[in-house]
C-alpha positions in Angstrom: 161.6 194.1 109.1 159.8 191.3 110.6 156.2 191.4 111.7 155.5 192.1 115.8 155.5 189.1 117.6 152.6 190.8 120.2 152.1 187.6 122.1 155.2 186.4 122.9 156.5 189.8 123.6 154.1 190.3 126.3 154.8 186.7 127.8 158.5 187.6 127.7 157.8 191.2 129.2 155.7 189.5 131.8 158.3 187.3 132.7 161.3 189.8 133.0 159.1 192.1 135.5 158.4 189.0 137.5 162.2 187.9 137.4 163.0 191.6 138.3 160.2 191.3 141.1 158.3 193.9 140.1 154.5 194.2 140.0 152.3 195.4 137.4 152.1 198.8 138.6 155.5 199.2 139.8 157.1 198.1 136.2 154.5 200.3 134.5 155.4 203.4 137.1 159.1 202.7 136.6 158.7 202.7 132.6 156.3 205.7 132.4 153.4 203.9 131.0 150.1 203.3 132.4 148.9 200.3 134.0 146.1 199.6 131.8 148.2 199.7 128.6 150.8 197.4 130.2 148.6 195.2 130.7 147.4 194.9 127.5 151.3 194.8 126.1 151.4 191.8 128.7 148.7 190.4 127.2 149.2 190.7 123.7 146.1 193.0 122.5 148.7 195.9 122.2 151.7 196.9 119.8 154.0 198.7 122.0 155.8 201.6 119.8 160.4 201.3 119.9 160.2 204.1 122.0 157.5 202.2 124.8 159.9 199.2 124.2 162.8 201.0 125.2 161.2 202.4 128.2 160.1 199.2 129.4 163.9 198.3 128.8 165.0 200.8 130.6 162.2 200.0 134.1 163.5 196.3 133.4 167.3 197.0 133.1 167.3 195.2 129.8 168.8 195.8 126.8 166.0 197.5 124.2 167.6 195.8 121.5 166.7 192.2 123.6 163.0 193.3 123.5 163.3 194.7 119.6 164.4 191.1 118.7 161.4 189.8 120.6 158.9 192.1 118.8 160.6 191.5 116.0 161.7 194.3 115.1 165.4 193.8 114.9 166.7 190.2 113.5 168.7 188.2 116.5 172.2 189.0 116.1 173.9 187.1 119.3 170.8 185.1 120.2 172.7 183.5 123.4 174.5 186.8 124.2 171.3 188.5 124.1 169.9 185.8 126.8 172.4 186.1 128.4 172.9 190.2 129.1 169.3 189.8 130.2 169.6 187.0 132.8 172.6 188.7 134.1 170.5 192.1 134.6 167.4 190.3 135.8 169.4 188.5 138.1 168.0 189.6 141.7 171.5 188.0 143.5 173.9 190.2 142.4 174.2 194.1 142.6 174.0 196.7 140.1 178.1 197.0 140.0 178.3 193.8 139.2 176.1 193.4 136.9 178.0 195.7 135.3 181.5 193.9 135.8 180.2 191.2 134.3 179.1 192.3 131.2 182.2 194.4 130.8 184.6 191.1 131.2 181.4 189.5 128.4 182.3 192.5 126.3 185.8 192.2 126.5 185.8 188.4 125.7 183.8 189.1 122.4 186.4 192.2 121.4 189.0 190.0 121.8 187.6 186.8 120.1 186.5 189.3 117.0 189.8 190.8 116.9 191.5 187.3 116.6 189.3 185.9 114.2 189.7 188.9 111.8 193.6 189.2 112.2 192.9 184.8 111.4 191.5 186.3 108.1 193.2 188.8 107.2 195.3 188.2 103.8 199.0 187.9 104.8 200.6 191.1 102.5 203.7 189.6 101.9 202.3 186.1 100.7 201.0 188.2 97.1 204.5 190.0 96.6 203.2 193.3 98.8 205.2 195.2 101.4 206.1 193.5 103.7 205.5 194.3 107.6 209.0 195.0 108.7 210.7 198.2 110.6 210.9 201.5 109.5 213.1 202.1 106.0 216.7 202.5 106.8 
């Protein structure tokens, strides 16, 4: 596990509430924090806990996972998915629904480029002498 990026965090926290238009208090309200302590996350003299993280996810309509990767906490798997789930939720011009579409259609584009790229890998049975995938026995 990597050590808390604190600093950062708080930069990147501060800058998704004011994307999402939110002050200080409202984004603490909305997360179930207090001001004060938000503050201090924002700031960087705090080490918010996964559980505060996930709150503040939640307030921000971000993914917890985006803020765990910018704590820290979790290694970046899909470093321009990630930025990009979160622009799409913090993005004040589109609705709720469809935010939602698009990260469905997002979802659906990575399924189906994983599932082609394992079928691609998958060993061809036949090519080693092994059954081959025809019809049912006769």
């Amino acid at each position: 596990m990597a050590s808390l990026n604190v600093g950062s965090l708080g930069e990147y926290i501060r800058e998704q509430r004011r994307n999402a238009q939110y002050s200080l208090r409202q984004l603490a309200e909305a997360a179930g924090v207090s001001n004060p302590y938000l503050s201090q996350i924002e700031r960087g003299l705090r080490k918010p806990s996964a559980e505060i993280l996930q709150q503040i996810a939640k307030a921000l309509r971000i993914s917890a996972e985006t803020l765990y990767v910018q704590a820290g906490i979790l290694e970046e798997r899909r470093g321009e998915g990630l930025e990009l789930r979160a622009s799409i939720l913090a993005d004040p011009l589109i609705n709720e629904q469809q935010k939602q579409a698009l990260l469905a259609v997002y979802d659906a584009f990575l399924k189906e480029n994983a599932a082609r790229k394992d079928s691609d890998a998958a060993p061809d049975d036949h090519a080693d002498g092994g059954p081959a995938a025809a019809g049912p026995a006769t």
